[in-house]
N, CA and C atoms of all chains as a GROMACS GRO file, in nm:
protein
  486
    1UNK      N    1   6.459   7.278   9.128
    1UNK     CA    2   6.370   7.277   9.244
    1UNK      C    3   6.299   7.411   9.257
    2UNK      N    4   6.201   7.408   9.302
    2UNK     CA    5   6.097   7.553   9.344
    2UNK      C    6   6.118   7.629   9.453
    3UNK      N    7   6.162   7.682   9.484
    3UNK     CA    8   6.209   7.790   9.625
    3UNK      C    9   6.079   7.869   9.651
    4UNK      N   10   6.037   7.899   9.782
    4UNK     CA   11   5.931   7.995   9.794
    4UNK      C   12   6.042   8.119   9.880
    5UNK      N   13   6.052   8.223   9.775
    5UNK     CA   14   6.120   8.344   9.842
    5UNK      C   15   5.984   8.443   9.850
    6UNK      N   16   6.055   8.507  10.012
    6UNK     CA   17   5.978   8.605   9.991
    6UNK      C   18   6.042   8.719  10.049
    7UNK      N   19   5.966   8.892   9.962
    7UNK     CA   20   6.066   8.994   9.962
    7UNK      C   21   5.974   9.091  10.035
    8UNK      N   22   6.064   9.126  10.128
    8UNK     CA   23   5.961   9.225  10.246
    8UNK      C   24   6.000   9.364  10.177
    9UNK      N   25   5.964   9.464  10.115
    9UNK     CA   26   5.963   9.596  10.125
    9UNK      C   27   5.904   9.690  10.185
   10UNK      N   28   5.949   9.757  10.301
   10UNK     CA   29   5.912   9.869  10.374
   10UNK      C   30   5.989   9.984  10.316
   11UNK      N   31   5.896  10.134  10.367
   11UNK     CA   32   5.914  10.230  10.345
   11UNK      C   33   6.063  10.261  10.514
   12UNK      N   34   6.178  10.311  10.404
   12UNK     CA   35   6.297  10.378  10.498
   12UNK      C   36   6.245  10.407  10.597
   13UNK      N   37   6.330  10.402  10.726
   13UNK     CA   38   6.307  10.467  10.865
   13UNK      C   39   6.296  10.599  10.876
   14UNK      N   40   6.364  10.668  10.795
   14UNK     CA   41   6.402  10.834  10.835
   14UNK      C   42   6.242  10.880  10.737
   15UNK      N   43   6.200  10.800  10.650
   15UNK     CA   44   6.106  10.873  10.606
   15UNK      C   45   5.965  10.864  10.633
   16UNK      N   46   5.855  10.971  10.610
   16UNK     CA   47   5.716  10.960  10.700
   16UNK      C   48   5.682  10.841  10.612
   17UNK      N   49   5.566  10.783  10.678
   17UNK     CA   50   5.493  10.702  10.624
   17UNK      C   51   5.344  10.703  10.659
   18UNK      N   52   5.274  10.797  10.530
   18UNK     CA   53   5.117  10.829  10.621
   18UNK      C   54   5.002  10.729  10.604
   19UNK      N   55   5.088  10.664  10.509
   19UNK     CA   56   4.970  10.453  10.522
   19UNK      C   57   4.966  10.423  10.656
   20UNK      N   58   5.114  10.434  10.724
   20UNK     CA   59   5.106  10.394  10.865
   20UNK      C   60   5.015  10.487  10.933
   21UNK      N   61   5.045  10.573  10.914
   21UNK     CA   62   4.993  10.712  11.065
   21UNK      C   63   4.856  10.676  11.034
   22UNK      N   64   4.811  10.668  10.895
   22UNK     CA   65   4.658  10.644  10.944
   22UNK      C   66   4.641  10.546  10.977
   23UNK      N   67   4.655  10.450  10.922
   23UNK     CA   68   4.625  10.341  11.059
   23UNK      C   69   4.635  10.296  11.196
   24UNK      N   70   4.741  10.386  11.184
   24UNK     CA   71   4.727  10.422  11.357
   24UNK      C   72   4.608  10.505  11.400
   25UNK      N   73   4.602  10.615  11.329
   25UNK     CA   74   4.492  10.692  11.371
   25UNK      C   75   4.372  10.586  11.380
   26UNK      N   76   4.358  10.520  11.267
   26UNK     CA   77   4.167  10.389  11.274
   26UNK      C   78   4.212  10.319  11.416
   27UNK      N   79   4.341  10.260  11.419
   27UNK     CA   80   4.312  10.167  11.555
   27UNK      C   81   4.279  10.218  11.665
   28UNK      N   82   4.353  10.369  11.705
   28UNK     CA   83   4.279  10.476  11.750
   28UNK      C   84   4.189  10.482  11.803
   29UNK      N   85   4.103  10.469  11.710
   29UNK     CA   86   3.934  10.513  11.675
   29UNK      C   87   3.832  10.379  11.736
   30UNK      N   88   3.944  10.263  11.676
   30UNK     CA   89   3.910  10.154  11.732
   30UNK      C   90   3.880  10.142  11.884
   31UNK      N   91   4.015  10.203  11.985
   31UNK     CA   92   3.986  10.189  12.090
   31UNK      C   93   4.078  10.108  12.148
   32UNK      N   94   4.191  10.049  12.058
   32UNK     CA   95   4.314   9.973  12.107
   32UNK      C   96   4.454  10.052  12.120
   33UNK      N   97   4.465  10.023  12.208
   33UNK     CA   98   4.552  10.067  12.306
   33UNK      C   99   4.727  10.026  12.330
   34UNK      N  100   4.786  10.121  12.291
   34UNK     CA  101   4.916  10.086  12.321
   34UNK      C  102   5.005  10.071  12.170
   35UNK      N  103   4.941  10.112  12.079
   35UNK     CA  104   4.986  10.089  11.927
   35UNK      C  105   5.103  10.251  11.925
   36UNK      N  106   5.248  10.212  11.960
   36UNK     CA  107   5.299  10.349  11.922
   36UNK      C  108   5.341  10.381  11.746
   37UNK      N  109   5.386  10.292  11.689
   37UNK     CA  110   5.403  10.369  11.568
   37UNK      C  111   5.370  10.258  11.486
   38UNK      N  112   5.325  10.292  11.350
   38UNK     CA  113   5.295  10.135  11.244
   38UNK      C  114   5.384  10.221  11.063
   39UNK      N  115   5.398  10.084  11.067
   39UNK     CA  116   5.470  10.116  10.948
   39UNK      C  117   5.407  10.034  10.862
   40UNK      N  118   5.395  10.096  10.705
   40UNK     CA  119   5.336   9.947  10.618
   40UNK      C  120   5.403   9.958  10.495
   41UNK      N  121   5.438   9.812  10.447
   41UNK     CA  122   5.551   9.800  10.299
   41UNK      C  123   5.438   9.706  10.265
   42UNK      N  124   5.493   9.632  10.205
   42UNK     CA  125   5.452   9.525  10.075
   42UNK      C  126   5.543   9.344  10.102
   43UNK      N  127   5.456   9.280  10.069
   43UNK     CA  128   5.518   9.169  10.076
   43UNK      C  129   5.526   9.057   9.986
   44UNK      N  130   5.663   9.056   9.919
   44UNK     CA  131   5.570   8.950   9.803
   44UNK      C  132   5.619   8.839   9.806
   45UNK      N  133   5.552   8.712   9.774
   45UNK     CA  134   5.604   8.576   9.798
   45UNK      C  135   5.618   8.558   9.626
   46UNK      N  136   5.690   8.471   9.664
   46UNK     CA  137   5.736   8.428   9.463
   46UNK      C  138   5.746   8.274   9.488
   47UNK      N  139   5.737   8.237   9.375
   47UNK     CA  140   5.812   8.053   9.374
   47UNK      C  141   5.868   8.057   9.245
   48UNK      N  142   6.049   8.030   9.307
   48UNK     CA  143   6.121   8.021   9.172
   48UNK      C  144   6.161   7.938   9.143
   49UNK      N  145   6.195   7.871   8.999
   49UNK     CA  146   6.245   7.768   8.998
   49UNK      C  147   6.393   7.781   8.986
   50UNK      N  148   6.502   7.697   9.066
   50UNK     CA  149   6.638   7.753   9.019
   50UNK      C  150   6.699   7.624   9.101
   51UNK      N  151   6.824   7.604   9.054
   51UNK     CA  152   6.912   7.463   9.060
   51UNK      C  153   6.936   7.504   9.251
   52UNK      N  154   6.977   7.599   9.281
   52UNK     CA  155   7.016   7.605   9.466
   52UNK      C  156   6.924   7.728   9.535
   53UNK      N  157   6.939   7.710   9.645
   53UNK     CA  158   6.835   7.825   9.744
   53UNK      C  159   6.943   7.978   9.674
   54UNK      N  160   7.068   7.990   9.640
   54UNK     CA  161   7.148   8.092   9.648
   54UNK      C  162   7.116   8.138   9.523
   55UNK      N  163   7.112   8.071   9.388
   55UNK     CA  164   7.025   8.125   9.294
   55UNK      C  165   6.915   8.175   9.298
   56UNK      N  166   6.857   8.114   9.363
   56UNK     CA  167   6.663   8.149   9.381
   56UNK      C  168   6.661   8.304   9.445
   57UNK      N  169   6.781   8.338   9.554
   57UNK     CA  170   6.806   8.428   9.609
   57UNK      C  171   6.837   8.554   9.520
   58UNK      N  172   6.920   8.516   9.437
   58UNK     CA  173   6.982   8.627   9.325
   58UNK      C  174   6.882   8.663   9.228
   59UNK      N  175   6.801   8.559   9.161
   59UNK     CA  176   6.674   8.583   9.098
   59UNK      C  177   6.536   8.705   9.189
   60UNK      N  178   6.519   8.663   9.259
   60UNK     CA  179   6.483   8.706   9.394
   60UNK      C  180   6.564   8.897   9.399
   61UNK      N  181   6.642   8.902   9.422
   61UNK     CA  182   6.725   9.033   9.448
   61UNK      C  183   6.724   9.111   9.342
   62UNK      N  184   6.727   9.054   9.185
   62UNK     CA  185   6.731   9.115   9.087
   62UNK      C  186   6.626   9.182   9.030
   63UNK      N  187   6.502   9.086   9.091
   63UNK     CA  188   6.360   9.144   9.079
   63UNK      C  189   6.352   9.216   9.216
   64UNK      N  190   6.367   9.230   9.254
   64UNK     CA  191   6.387   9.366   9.348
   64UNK      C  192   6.402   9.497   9.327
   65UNK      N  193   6.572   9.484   9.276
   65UNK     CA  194   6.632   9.588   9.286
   65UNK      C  195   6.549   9.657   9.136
   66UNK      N  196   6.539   9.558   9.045
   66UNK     CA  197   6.477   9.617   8.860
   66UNK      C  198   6.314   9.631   8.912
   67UNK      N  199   6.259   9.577   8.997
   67UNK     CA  200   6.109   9.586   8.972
   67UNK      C  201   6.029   9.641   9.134
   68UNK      N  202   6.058   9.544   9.216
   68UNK     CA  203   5.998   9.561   9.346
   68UNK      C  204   5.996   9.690   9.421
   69UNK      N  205   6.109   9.701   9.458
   69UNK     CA  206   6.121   9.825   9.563
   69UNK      C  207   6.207   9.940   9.480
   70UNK      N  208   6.216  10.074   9.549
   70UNK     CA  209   6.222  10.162   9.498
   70UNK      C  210   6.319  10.244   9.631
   71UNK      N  211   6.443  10.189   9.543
   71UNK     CA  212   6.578  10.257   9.667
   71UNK      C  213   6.564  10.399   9.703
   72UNK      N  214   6.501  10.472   9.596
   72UNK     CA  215   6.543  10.619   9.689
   72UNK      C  216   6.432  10.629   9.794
   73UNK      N  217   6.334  10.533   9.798
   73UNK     CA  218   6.191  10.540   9.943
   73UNK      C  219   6.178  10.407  10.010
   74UNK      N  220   6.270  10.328   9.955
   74UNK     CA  221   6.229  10.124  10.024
   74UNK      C  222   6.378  10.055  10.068
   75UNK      N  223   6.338  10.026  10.131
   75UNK     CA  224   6.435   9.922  10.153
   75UNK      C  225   6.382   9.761  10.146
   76UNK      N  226   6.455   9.676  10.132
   76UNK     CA  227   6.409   9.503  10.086
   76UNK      C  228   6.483   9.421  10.191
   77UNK      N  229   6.414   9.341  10.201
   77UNK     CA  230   6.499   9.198  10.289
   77UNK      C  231   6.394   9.098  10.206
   78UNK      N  232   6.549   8.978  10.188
   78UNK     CA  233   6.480   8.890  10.106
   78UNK      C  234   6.520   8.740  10.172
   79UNK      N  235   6.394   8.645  10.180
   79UNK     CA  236   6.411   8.528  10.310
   79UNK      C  237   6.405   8.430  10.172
   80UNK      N  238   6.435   8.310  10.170
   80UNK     CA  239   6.431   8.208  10.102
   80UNK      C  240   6.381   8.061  10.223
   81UNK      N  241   6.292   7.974  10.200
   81UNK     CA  242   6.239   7.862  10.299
   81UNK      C  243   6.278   7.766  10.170
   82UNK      N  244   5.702   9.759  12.828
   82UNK     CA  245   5.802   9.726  12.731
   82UNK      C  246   5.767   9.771  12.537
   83UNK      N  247   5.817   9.790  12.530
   83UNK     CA  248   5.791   9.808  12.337
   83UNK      C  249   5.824   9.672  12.232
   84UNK      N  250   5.758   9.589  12.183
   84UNK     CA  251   5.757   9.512  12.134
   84UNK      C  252   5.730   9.512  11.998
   85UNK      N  253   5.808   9.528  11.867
   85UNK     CA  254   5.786   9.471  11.726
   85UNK      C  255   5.749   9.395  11.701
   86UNK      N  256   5.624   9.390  11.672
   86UNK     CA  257   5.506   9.294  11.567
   86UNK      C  258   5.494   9.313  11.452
   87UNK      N  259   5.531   9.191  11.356
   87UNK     CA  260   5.499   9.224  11.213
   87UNK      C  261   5.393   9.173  11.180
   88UNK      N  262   5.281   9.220  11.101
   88UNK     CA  263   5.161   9.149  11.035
   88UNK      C  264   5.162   9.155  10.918
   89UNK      N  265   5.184   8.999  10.841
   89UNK     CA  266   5.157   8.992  10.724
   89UNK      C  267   5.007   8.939  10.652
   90UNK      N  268   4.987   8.995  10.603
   90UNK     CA  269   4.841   8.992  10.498
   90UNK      C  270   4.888   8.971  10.410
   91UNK      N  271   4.792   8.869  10.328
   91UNK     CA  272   4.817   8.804  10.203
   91UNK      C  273   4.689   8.741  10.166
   92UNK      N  274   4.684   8.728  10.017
   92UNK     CA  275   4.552   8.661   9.961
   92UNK      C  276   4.542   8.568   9.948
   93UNK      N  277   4.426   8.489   9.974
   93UNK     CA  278   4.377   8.382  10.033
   93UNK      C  279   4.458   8.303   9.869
   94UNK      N  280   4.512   8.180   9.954
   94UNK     CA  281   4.524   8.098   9.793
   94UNK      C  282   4.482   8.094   9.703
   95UNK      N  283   4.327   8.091   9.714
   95UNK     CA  284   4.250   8.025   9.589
   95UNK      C  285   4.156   8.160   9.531
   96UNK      N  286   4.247   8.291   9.570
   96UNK     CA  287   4.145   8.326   9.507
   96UNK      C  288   4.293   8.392   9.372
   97UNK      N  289   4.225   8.454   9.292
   97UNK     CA  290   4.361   8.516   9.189
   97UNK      C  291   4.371   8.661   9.247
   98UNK      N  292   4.505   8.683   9.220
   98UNK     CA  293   4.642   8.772   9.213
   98UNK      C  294   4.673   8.856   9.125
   99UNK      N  295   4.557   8.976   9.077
   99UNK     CA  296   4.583   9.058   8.963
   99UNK      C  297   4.743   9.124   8.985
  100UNK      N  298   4.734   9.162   9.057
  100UNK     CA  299   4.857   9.276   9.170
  100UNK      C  300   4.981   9.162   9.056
  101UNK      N  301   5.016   9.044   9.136
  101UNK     CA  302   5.109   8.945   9.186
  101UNK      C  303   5.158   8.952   8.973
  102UNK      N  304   5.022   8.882   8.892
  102UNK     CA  305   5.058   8.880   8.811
  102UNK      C  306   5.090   8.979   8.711
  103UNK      N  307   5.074   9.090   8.750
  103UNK     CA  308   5.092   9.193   8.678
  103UNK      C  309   5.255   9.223   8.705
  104UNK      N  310   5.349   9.189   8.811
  104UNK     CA  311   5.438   9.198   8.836
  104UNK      C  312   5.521   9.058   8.765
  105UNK      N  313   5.463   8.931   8.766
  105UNK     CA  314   5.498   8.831   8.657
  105UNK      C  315   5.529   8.879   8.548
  106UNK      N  316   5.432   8.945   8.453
  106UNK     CA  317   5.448   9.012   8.353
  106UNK      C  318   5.538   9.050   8.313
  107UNK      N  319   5.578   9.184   8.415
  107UNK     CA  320   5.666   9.260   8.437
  107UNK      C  321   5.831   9.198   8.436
  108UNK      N  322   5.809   9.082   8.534
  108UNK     CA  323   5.960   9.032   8.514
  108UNK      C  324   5.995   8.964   8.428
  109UNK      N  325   5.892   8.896   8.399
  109UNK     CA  326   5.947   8.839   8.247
  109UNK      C  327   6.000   8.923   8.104
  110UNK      N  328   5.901   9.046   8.158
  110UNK     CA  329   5.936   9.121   8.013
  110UNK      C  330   6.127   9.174   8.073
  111UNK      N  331   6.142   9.234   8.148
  111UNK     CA  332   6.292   9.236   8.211
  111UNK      C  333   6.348   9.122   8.192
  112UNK      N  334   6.329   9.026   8.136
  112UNK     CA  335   6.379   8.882   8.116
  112UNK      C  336   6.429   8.817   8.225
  113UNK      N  337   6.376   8.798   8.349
  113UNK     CA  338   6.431   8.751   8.453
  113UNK      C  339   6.354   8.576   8.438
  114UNK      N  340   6.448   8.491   8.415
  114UNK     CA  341   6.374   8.334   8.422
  114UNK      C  342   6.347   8.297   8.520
  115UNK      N  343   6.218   8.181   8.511
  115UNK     CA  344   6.212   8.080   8.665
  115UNK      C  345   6.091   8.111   8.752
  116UNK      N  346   6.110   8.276   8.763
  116UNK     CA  347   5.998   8.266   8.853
  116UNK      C  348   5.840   8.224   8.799
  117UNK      N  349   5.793   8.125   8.884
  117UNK     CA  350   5.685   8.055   8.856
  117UNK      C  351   5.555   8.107   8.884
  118UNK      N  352   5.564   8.172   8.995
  118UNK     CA  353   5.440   8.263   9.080
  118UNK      C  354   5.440   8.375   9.128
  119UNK      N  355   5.370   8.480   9.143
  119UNK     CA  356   5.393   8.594   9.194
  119UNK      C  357   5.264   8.663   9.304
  120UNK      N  358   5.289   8.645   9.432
  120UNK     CA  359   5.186   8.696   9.506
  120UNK      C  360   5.179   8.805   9.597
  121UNK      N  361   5.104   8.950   9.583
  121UNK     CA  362   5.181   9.031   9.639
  121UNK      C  363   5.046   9.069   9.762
  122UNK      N  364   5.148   9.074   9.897
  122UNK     CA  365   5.007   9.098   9.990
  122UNK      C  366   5.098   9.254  10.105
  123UNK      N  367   5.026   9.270  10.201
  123UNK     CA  368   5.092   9.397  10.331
  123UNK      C  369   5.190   9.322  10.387
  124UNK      N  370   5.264   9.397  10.417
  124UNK     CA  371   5.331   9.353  10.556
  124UNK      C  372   5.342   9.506  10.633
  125UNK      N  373   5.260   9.494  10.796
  125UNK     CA  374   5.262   9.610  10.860
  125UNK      C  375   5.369   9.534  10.974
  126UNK      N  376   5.464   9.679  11.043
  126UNK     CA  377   5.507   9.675  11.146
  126UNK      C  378   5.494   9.734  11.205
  127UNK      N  379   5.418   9.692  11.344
  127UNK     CA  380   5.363   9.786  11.458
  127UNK      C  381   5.480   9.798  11.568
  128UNK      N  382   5.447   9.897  11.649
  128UNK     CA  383   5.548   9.910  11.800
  128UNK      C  384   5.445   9.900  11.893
  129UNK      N  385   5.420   9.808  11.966
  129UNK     CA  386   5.335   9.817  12.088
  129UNK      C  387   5.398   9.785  12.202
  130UNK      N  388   5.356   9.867  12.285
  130UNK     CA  389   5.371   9.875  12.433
  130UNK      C  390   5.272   9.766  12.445
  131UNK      N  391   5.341   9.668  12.546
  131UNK     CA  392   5.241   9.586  12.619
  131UNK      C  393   5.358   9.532  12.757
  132UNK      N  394   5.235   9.493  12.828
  132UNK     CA  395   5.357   9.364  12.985
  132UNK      C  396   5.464   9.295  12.922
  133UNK      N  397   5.339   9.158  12.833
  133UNK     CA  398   5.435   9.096  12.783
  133UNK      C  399   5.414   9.062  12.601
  134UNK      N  400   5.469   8.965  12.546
  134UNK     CA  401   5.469   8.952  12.434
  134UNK      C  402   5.353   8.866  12.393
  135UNK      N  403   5.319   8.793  12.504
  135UNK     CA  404   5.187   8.794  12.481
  135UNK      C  405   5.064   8.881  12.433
  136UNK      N  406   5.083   8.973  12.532
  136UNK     CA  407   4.972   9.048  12.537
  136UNK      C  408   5.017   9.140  12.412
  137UNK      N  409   5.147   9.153  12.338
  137UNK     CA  410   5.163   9.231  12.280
  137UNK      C  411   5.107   9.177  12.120
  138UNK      N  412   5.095   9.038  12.108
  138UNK     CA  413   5.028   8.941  12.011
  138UNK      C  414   4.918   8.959  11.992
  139UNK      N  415   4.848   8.967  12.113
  139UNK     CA  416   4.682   8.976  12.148
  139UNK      C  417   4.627   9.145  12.061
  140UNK      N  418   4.690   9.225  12.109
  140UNK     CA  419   4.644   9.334  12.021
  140UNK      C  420   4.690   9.370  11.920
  141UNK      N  421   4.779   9.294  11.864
  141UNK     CA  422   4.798   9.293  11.727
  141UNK      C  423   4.686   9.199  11.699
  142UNK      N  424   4.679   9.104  11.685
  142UNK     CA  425   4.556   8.985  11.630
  142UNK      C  426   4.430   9.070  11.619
  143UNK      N  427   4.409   9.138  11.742
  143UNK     CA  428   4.252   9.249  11.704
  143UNK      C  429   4.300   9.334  11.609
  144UNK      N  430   4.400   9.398  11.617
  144UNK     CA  431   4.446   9.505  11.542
  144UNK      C  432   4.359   9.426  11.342
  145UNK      N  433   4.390   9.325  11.337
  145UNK     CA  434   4.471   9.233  11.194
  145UNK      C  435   4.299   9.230  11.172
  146UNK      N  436   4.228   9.173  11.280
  146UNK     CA  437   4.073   9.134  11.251
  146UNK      C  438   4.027   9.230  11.240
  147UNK      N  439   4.017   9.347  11.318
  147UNK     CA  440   3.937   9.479  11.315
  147UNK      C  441   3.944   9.571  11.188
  148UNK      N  442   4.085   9.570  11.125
  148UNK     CA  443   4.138   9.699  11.033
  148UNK      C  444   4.195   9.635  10.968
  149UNK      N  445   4.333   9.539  10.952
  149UNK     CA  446   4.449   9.557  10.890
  149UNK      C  447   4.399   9.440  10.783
  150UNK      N  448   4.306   9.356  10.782
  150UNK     CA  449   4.304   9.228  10.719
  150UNK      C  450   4.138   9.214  10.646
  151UNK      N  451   4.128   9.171  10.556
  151UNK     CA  452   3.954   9.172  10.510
  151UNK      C  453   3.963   9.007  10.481
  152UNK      N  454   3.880   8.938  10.573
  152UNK     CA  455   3.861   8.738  10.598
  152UNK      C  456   3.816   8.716  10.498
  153UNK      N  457   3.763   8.803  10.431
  153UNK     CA  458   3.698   8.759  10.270
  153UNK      C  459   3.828   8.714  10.229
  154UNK      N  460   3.885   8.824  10.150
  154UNK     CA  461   3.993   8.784  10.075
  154UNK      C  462   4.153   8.799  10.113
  155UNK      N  463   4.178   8.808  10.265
  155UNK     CA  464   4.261   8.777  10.300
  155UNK      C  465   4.328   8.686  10.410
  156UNK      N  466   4.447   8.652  10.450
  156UNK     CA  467   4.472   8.599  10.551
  156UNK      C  468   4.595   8.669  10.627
  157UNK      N  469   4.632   8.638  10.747
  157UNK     CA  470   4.719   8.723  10.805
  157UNK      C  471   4.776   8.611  10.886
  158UNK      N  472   4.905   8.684  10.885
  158UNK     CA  473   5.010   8.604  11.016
  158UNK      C  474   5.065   8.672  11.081
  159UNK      N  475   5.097   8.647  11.222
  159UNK     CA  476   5.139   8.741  11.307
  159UNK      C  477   5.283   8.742  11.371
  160UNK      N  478   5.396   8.794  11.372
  160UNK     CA  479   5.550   8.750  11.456
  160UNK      C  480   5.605   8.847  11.549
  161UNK      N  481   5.594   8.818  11.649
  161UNK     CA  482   5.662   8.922  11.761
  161UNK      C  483   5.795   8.878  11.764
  162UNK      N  484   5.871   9.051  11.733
  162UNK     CA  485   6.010   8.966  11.811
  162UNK      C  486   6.033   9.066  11.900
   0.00000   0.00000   0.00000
């Protein structure tokens, strides 16, 4: 069966993130109001093929941890539908 | 109140996924089987002050149209929690 996983990577809490700050700064500029902090990662959707959702998951995690995100600056959460 | 909004951006279906497949590539050459598709788009997380979660939706959605999203070639979804 085909699983659609998808793997959220954001940049760690403790560390800056100046993708965010500037975009805070444009919305800013924009004129909208009330934006206190933005953070921005990456999001990737996949469709795997694999016999259960818990495989699709491990496939999913492995391309993560070997390809996607980058532990010493990301952290991952990975959803399976 | 302070309310977490996530906005995800992603490319429109029909158009192609240099990003997405270049990471296909990638996992296959790591020999990871199965995965069928690879699509890689933003995911921002904002902190906004708003009344309610309504209103805290509402300026994210401008936020997504104004800056965070291009209607050409992308689409966005929005989740307050």
């Amino acid at each position: 069966m085909t699983y659609t996983v998808q793997v959220k990577v954001m940049p760690l809490k403790d560390l800056l993130d100046p993708q965010g700050k500037a975009v805070m700064g444009g919305l800013s500029n924009l004129g909208l109001q009330g934006v206190a902090d933005v953070r921005i990662g990456k999001n990737i959707s996949m469709q795997i093929d694999a016999a259960t959702a818990d495989d699709a998951k491990a496939i999913a995690e492995e391309a993560a941890k070997k390809l996607l995100a980058n532990p010493v600056m990301e952290q991952y959460e990975i959803s399976v539908n």
